[in-house]
C-alpha positions in Angstrom: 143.1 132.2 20.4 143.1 128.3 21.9 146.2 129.0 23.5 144.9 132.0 25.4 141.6 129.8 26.3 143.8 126.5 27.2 146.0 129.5 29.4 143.0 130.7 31.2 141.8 127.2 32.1 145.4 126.0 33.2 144.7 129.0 35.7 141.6 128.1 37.2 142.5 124.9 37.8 145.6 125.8 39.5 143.4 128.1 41.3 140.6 125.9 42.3 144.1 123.8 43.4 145.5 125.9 45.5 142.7 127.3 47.3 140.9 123.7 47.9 140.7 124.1 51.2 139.2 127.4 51.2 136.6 126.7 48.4 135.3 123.1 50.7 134.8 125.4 53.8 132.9 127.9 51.7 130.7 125.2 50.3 130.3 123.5 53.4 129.0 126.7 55.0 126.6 127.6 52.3 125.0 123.4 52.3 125.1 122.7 56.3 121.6 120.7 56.9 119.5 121.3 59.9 118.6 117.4 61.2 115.0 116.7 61.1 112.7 117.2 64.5 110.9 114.2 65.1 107.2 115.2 65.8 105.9 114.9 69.3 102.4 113.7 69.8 100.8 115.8 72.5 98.8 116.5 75.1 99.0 113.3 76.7 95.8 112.6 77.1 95.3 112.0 73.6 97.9 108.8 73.9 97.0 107.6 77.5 93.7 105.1 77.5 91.2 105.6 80.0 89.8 103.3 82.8 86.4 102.5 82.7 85.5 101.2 85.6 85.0 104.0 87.4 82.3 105.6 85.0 80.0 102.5 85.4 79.6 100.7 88.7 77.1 98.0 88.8 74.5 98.0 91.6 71.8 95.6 91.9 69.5 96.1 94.9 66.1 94.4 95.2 63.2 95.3 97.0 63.4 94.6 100.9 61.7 92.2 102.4 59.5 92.4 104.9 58.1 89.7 107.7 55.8 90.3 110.3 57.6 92.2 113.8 55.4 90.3 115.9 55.5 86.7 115.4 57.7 84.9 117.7 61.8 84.3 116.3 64.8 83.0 117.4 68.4 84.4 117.5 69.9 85.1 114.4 73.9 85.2 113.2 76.3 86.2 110.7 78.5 82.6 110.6 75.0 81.1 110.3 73.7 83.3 107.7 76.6 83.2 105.5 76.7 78.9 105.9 72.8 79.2 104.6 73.7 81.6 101.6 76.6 79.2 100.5 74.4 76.0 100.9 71.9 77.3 98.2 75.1 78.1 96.0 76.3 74.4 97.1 73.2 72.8 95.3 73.6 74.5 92.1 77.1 73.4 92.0 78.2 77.3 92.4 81.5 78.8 93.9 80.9 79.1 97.7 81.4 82.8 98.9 84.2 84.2 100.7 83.5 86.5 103.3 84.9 89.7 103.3 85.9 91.6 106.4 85.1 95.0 105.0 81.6 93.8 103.5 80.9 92.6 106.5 81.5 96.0 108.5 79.6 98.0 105.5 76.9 95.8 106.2 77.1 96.6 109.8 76.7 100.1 109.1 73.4 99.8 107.1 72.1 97.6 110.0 72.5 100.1 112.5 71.8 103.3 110.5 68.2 101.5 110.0 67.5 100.9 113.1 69.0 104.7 114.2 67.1 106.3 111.4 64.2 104.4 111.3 63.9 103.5 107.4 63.9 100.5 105.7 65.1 100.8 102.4 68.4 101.0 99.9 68.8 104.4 100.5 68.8 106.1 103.4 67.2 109.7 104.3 69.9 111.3 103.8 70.5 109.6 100.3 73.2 107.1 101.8 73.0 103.6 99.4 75.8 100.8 99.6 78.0 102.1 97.4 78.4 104.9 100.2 78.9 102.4 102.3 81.5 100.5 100.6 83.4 103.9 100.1 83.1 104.2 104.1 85.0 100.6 104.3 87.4 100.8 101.6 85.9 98.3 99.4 86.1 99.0 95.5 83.9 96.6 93.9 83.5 96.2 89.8 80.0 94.7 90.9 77.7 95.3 94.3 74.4 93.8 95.8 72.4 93.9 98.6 69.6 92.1 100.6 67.6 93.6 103.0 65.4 91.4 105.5 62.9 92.9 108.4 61.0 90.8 110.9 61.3 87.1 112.9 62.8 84.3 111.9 62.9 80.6 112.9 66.6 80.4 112.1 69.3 81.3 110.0 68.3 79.1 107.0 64.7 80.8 107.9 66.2 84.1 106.6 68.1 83.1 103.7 64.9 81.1 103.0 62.6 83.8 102.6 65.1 85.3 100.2 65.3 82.8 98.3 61.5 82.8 98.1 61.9 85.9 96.4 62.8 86.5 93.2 65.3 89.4 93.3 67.2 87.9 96.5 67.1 84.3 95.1 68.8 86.2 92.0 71.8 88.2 94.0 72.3 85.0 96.3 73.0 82.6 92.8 74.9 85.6 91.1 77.9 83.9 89.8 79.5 87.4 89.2 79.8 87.7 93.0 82.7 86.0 94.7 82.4 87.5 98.6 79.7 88.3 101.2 79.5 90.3 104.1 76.6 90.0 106.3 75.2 91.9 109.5 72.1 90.7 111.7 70.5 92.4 114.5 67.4 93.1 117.0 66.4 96.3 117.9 63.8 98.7 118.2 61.3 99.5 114.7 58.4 101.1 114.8 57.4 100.1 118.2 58.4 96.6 117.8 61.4 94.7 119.1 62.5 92.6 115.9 65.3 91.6 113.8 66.7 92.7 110.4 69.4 91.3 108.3 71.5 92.7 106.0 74.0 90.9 102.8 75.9 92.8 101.1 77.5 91.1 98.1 80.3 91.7 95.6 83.5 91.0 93.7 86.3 92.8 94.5 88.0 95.5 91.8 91.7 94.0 92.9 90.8 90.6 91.0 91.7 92.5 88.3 95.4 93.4 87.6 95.9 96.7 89.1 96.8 99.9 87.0 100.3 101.2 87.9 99.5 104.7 88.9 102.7 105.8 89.3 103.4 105.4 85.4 100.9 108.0 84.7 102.7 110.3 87.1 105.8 109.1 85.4 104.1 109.6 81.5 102.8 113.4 83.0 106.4 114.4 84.2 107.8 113.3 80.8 105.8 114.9 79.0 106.0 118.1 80.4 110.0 117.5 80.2 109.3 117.2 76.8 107.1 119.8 76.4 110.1 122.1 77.5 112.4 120.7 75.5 110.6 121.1 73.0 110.5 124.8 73.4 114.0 125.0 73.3 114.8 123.1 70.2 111.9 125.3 68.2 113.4 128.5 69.2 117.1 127.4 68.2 116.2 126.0 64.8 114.2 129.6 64.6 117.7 131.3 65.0 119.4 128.7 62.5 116.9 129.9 60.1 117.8 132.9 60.3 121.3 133.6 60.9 123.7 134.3 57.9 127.1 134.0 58.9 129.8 135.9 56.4 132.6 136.0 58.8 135.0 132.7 59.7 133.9 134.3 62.9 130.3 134.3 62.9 130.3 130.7 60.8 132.7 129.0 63.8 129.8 130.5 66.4 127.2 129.1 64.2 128.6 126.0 64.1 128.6 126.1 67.6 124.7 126.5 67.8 124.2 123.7 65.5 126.4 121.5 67.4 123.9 122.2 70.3 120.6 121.9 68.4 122.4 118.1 67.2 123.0 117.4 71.0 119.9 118.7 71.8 117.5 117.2 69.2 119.5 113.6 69.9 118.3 114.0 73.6 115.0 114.6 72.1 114.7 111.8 70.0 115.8 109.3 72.5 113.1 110.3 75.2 110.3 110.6 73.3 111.1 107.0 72.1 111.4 106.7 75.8 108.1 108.1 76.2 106.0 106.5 73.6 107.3 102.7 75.2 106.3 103.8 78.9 102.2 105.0 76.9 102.4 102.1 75.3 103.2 99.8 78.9 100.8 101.9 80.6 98.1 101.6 77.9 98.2 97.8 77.6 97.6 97.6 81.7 94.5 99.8 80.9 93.3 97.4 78.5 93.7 94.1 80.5 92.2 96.6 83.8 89.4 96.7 81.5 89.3 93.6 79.8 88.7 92.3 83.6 86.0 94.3 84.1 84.2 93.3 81.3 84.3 89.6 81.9 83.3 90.2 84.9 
C-alpha cells in the first residue's frame, strides 16, 4: 500500500515537472492585480483659493465741502494743489504722495460731470461714485478716497486748508494707507454763480501687490478637464477588467493586452495629476501673498 502511495506521488511530481510552464501561466492568469487608481480631487474649485479683494473695496468719502460762490478767489491748480496736500503729509513726517496720471483724469471726470449735471455730491444722479470712475480710467485700487471742495479760494494752500479744517478731509489727506493722488480744479458755472470746485481723489494702487498669474488658472481649468476625461477612460476599462473572464490563451493574450493599456494609462494619470496638484499648489500660494497684501494694506 506505501508503495502504490509513494508511486502516485512520484507521478505528480513528475507531472507538476513537466507541465511547469503551463501550471505558472495558469496561475498567473487566475492572480493578475489591477494597479491602484490614485483618487482625483475634483471640481477644482474646491482646491483653487479665492481672491479677496474684489469682494471688499474700501471707499472712504467725506462730506463735501462747501464755501461761499460769491466771495472773491484767485486761480486755482492741480501742481499747486497736490504741493499743499504733500506739505501737510511733510509735517507729520508722512510719505509724500505720488501723483497718478489716471487719478488725476478720474478726477477730471467728476469735476466736469458736476459742473454738467449740476450736483455736488459722491454720487452722481445717475448713481455714478469714484469707484465708477476709477473703472472709467483703469485704475484698480485695494483702497479709494475722495475730497470734494465748492466755492473761492485765496490760493492753493487756501483749498487744501479748508480741508484740513475738516475733519473727514484732514483724515483722507494724512491716510497713511494712501500712496498717490490725483487732483482736478476748475471754474465754471453753479447755480448761477461763476466759482471754483476741486476735486482729490486718493488711493493705493492694487499692482503694489504681487499680481495673481491668471494664466495658471486657465492652465489648472484645462488640466483638469484633461483629467476629468481621462479619468473617464480609465473607470470604464477597469469596469471591463472586472468583468472579463478569459478561458482561452486567446482571450487571456487579448486581456493582457487591455491591462497593458490601463497600466500605461493609469501611469499617465498618476503623473499629471501630481502635475496638477504642484501647479494648485503655485497658484494657491500667489493667492495667499495677493491677499496677504491686501490685508496689510
Amino acid at each position: 500500500m506505501k508503495t502504490w502511495k509513494l508511486l502516485i506521488l512520484l507521478i505528480m511530481v513528475a507531472g507538476l515537472w513537466l507541465f511547469r510552464g503551463d501550471i505558472r501561466q495558469w496561475y498567473q492568469k487566475f492572480t493578475l492585480e489591477l494597479p491602484p487608481l490614485e483618487n482625483f480631487i475634483r471640481p477644482t474649485t474646491n482646491l483653487v483659493e479665492k481672491i479677496t479683494q474684489e469682494l471688499r473695496p474700501e471707499i472712504i468719502a467725506p462730506p463735501p465741502l462747501r464755501r461761499s460762490t460769491k466771495r472773491p478767489g484767485t486761480t486755482l491748480t492741480r501742481s499747486g494743489v497736490i504741493t499743499a496736500t504733500n506739505r501737510e503729509r511733510q509735517k507729520l513726517g508722512l510719505p509724500l504722495l505720488k501723483e497718478n496720471t489716471k487719478l488725476n483724469a478720474s478726477a477730471e471726470l467728476k469735476l466736469k460731470d458736476m459742473f454738467a449735471q449740476q450736483y455736488f455730491e459722491h454720487v452722481s444722479p445717475s448713481g455714478v461714485a469714484v469707484k465708477d470712475l476709477t473703472t472709467q480710467t483703469n485704475y484698480r485700487f485695494i483702497i479709494i478716497g475722495e475730497n470734494l471742495a465748492l466755492g473761492n479760494f485765496d490760493s492753493d494752500a487756501d483749498i487744501v486748508t479748508a480741508w484740513m479744517n475738516s475733519p473727514g478731509h484732514r483724515a483722507n489727506i494724512l491716510n497713511q494707507r494712501f500712496t498717490e493722488i490725483g487732483v482736478a480744479v476748475g471754474q465754471g458755472i453753479f447755480e448761477g454763480h461763476k466759482t471754483w470746485i476741486g476735486v482729490q481723489h486718493f488711493g493705493h494702487p492694487l499692482a503694489s501687490c504681487p499680481l495673481v498669474n491668471e494664466t495658471l488658472l486657465a492652465e489648472i481649468k484645462t488640466q483638469e478637464t484633461n483629467l476629468t476625461t481621462e479619468q473617464i477612460t480609465i473607470e470604464k476599462l477597469r469596469a471591463e477588467l472586472e468583468t472579463d473572464k478569459p478561458k482561452t490563451e486567446e482571450e487571456y493574450e487579448k486581456y493582457k493586452m487591455k491591462v497593458d493599456q490601463y497600466n500605461e494609462l493609469v501611469a499617465h494619470y498618476n503623473t499629471a495629476v501630481g502635475e496638477f496638484k504642484t501647479l494648485v499648489a503655485t497658484y494657491n500660494t500667489s493667492i495667499q501673498k495677493f491677499n496677504s497684501c491686501i490685508q496689510q494694506n
